[in-house]
C-alpha positions as CSV (number, residue, x, y, z in Angstrom):
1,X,22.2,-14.9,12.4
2,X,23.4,-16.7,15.1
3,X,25.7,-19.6,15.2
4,X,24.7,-22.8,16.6
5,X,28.2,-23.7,18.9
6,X,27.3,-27.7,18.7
7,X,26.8,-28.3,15.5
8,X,28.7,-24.8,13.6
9,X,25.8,-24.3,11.4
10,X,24.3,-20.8,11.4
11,X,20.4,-21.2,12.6
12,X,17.9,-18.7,11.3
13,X,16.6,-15.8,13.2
14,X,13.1,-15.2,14.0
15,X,11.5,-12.2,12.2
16,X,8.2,-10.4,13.0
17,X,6.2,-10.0,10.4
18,X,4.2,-6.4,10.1
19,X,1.6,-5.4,11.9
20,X,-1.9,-6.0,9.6
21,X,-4.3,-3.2,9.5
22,X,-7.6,-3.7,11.3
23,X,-10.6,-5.0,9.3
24,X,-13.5,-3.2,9.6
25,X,-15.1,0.6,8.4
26,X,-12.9,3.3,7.8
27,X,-12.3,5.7,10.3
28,X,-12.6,9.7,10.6
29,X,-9.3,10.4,9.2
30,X,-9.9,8.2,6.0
31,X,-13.2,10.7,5.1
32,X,-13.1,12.6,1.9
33,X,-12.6,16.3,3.0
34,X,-13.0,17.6,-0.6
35,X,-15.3,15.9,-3.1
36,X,-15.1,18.7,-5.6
37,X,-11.1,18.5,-5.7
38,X,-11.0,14.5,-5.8
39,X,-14.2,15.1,-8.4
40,X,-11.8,17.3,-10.6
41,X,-8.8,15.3,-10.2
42,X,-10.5,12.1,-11.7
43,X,-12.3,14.1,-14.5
44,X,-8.2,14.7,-15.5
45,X,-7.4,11.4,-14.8
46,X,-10.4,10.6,-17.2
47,X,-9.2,12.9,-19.7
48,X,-5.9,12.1,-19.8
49,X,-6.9,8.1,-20.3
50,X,-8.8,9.1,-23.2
51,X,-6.3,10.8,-24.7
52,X,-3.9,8.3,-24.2
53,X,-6.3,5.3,-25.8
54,X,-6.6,8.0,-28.9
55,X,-2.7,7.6,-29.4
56,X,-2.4,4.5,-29.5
C-alpha cells in the first residue's frame, strides 16, 4: 500500500482482477479424445456412489 504524504493515511492499491474465459463453444483442445475411458471412469464413479448410498 502506499501512503498518502498529505493526509498519512495508507490509500488502497488498485488490483486487476483475472482474466475471464471467453464465452462461447469449446475449442479443439477441450474434445473428448477417449469416450470409452471417460465411459469406464463414470461406470466406477457410478458404482462406487451406489455403494456408498448402500452404507449409509
Amino acid at each position: 500500500m502506499d501512503t498518502d504524504h498529505t493526509t498519512g493515511q495508507a490509500s488502497e492499491e488498485h488490483v486487476p482482477s483475472a482474466p475471464q474465459a471467453p464465452q462461447g463453444p469449446p475449442g479443439p483442445q477441450e474434445a473428448i479424445t477417449e469416450p470409452a475411458k471417460l465411459l469406464r471412469i463414470a461406470t466406477m464413479v457410478r458404482e462406487l456412489l451406489e455403494e456408498t448410498r448402500q452404507a449409509t
